[in-house]
C-alpha positions in Angstrom: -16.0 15.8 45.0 -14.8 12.9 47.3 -11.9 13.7 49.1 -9.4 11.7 51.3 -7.2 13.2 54.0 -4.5 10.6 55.1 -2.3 12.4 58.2 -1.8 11.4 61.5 -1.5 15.1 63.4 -5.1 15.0 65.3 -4.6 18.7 65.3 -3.1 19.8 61.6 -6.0 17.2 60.2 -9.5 18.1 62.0 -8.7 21.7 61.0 -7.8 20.9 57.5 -11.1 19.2 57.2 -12.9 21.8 58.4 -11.1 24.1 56.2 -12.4 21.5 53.0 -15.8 21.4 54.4 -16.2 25.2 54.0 -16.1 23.8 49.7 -19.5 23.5 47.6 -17.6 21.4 45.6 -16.9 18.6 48.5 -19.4 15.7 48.7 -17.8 13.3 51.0 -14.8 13.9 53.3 -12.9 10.6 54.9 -9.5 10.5 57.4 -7.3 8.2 57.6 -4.1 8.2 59.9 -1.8 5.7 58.3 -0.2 4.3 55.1 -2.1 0.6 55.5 -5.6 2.3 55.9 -5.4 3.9 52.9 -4.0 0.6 50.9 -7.3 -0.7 52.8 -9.2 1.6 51.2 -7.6 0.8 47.5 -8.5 -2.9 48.5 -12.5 -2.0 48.9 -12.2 -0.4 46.0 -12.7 3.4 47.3 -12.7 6.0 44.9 -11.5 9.5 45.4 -11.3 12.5 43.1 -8.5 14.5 45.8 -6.1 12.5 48.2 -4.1 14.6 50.5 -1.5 12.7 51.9 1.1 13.7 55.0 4.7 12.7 53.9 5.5 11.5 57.1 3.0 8.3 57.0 4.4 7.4 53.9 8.0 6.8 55.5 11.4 6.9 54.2 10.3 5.0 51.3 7.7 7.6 50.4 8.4 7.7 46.7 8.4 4.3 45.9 4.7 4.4 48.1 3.5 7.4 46.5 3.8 5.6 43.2 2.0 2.8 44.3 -1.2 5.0 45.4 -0.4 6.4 41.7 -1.2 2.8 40.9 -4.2 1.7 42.9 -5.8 5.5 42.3 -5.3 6.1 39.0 -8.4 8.6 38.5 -7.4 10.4 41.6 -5.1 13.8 41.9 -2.4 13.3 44.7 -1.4 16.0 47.1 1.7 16.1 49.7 1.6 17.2 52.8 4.7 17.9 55.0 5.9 20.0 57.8 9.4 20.7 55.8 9.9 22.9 52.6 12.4 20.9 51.3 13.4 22.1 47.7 14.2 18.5 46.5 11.7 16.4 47.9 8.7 19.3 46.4 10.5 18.7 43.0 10.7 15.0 43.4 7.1 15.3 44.0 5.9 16.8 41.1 7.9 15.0 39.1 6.3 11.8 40.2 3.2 13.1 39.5 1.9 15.1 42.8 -0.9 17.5 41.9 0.5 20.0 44.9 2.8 20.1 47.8 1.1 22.0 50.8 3.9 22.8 53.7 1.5 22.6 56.6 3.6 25.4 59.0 2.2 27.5 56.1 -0.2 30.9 56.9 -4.0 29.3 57.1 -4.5 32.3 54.4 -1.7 30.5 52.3 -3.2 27.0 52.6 -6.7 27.9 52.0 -5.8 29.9 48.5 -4.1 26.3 48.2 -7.0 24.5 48.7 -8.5 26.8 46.1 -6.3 26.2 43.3 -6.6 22.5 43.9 -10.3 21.9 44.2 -10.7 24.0 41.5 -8.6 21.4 39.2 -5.4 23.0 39.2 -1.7 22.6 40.8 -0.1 24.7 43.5 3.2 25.2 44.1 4.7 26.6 47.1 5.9 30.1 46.4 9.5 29.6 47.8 9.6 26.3 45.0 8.3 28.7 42.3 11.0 31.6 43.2 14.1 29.0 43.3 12.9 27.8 39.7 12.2 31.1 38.0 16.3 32.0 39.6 17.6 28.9 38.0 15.9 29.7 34.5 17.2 33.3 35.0 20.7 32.1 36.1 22.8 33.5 32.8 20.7 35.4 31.1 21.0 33.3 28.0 18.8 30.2 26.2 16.0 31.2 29.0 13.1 28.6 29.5 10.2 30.5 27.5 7.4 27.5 28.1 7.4 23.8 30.3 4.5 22.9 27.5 5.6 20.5 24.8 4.4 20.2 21.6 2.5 17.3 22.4 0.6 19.0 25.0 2.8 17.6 28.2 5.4 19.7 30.5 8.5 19.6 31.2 9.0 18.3 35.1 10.7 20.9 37.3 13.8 18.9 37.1 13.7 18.4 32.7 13.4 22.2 32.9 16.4 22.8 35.2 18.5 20.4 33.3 17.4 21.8 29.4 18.8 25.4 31.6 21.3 24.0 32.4 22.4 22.6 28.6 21.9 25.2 27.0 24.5 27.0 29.5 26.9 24.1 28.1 27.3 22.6 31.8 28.5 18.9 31.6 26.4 16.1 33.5 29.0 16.4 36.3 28.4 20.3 36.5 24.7 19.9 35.9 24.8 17.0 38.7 26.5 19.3 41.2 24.3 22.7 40.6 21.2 20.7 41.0 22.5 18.6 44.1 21.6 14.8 42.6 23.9 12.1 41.1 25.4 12.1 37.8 23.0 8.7 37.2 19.6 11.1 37.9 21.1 13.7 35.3 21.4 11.2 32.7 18.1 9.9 33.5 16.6 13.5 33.0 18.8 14.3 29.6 17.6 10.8 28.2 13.6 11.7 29.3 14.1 15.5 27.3 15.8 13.5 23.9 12.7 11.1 24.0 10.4 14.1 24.7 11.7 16.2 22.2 12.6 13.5 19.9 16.3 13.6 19.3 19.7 11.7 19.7 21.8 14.0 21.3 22.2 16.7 24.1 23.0 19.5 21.6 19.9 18.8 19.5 17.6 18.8 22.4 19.1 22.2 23.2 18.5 23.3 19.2 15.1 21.2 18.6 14.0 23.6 22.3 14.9 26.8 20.3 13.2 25.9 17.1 9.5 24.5 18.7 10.3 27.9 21.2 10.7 25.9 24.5 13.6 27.7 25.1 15.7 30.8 23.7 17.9 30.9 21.5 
């Protein structure tokens, strides 16, 4: 397995790599420190099968970036790293299509069973990320989330999960907006993703088509 590390904490990085050296599974291990050596990389046509990436050298703009190295590796699986546990920013993650989010003040014992799930081909999701969700889906007690899978195969993002909740509770966009702390515009955007996933025209069909394929319940 060929593994990039791209953070620019001498420190946090040398130990993570010695912490992925300890895998079988690794075959070749590289570092980068910045944003343009890893674009560098895409340019010589490197290939990796992991890429974990510190949030801070992708900037401000780090969505827009981490889309792009979506782009230029398309075979690899992406990882965020950061030093903040922000709800949001873990969701936004995933639902661009991160493989996990490590939060690097984490227990070494956390990050290493981490690095386990990952290299062995699944996702991780920080604990405090995977509580807040399961208290959303719980929130009324009524039209709980019973599966993310579609019958296609595909999940339901963290956020299309919070907002199908949040539907079948009978919030309106504004409410929906305001329990979930983003715009009005990002709710529609996430009701209009579930009707084309689920295949229907309007909010209180998704809610109904949910029930019937047993997404959700009734």
């Amino acid at each position: 397995m060929k593994i990039l590390v791209a953070d620019n904490h001498t420190l946090f990085r040398e130990g993570f790599s010695r912490q992925l050296q300890r895998f079988e599974a690794l075959t070749e291990l590289q570092e980068v420190t910045d944003y343009a050596s890893i674009t560098r990389l895409a340019e010589q046509k490197k290939t990796f099968d992991l890429l974990f990436i510190d949030k801070d050298i992708l900037g401000m703009d780090w969505k827009e970036k981490f889309q792009s190295l979506k782009t230029v590796f398309p075979q690899s699986r992406l990882v965020i790293m950061s030093e903040r546990e922000d709800q949001n920013d873990i969701i936004d993650a995933f639902d661009l299509g991160a493989t996990g989010y490590i939060t690097k003040l984490s227990p070494d014992s956390l990050i290493i069973n981490a690095l386990h799930l990952i290299l062995d081909g699944n996702s991780y999701v920080p604990p405090a990320v995977l509580k807040e969700l399961k208290k959303t889906v719980h929130a009324s007690g009524e039209g709980r989330i019973l599966t993310h899978t579609l019958p296609n195969g595909k999940n339901l993002t963290f956020r299309q999960s919070q907002v199908l909740q949040h539907l079948s509770n009978g919030l309106s966009n504004k409410q929906i907006a305001y329990e979930m702390n983003v715009s009005e515009a990002t709710v529609k955007l996430h009701i209009n993703a579930l009707l084309r996933h689920l295949h229907v025209e309007n909010r209180t069909k998704a809610v109904v088509t949910a029930q019937r394929l047993g997404i959700l319940e009734p």
